[in-house]
N, C-alpha and C positions, 0 to 999 in steps of 0.2 A: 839616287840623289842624296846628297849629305845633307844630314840636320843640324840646322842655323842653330848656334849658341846665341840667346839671348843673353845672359849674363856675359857675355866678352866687352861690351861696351864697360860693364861697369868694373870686372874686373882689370882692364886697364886704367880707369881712373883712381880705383884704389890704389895699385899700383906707383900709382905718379904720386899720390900723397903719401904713403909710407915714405921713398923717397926725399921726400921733402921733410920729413919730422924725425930722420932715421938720426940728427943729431941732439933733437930736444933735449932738458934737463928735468922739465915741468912735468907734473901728470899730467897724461892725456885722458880729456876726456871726449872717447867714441862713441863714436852714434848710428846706430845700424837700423834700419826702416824696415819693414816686412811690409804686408800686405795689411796685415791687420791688426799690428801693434807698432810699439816704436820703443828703443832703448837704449839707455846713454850710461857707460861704465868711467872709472876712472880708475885708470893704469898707471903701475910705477914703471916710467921708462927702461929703468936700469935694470929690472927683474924682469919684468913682462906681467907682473900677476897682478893682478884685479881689487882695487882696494875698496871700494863699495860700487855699487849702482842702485838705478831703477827705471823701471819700464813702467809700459799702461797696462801691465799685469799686475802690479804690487798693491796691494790691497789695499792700502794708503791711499794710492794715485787713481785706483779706480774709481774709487765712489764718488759719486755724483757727475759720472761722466756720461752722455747717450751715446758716443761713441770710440772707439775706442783707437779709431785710425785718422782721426781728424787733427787741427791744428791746434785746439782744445786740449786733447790729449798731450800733446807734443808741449804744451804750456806748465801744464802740471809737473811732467817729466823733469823739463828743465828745473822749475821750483825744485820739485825735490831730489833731484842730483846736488844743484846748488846747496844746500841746505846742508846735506847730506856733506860733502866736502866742507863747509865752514864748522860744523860737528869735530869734523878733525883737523881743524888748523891749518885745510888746504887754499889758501886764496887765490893763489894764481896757475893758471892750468893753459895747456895748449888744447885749440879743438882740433880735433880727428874728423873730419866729416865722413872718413871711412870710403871714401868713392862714390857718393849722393851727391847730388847738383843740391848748392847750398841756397836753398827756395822752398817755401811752403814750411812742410812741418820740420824740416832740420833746421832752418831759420828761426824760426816761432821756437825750436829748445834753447837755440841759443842766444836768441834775445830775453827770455824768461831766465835764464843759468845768469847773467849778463845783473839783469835786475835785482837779484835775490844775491847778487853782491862778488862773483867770479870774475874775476879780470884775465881777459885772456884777447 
């Protein structure tokens, strides 16, 4: 009997969004969920490299958090992505949701990124 790929669903949904941003000019900023953290980078489209981020591992973002996979977490993140891009002169950015159904804590970063001044 063959073993069920659980990441197929998701890898076809990333798929279909690459697709869709394969012609932006914006950084992108990507948002990948784990189990137990969550993290949001911002990409120079044109290169592909990684011009800052932050996760619910950054020692900034963690403190004062009880958990670290919640919507809380996911709030913080945003702030300090956002933060982090107006640092350097980035205001307007495409979001990546990366192949996450855009609910719960990938929503809650980018209504926090949203607040703290990103237009996207």
């Amino acid at each position: 009997m063959a073993q069920r790929d659980s990441k197929a669903p998701w890898r076809r949904r990333k798929k279909h969004v690459i697709k869709q941003l394969a012609n932006c000019e914006r950084p992108l900023l990507t948002v990948y969920r784990s189990g137990r953290h969550i993290y949001a980078q911002l990409v120079d489209p044109l290169t592909g490299k990684t011009v800052t981020g932050a996760s619910s591992r950054t020692p900034g973002v963690r403190e004062g958090l009880s958990s670290t996979q919640n919507a809380d977490a996911a709030i913080k993140v945003g702030t300090a992505i956002a933060k982090l891009a107006l640092d350097r002169d980035i205001r307007e950015v495409t979001f990546n949701r990366n192949g996450f159904v855009y609910t719960g804590k990938v929503r809650a970063l980018a209504d926090a990124a949203r607040e703290a001044g990103l237009k996207f």
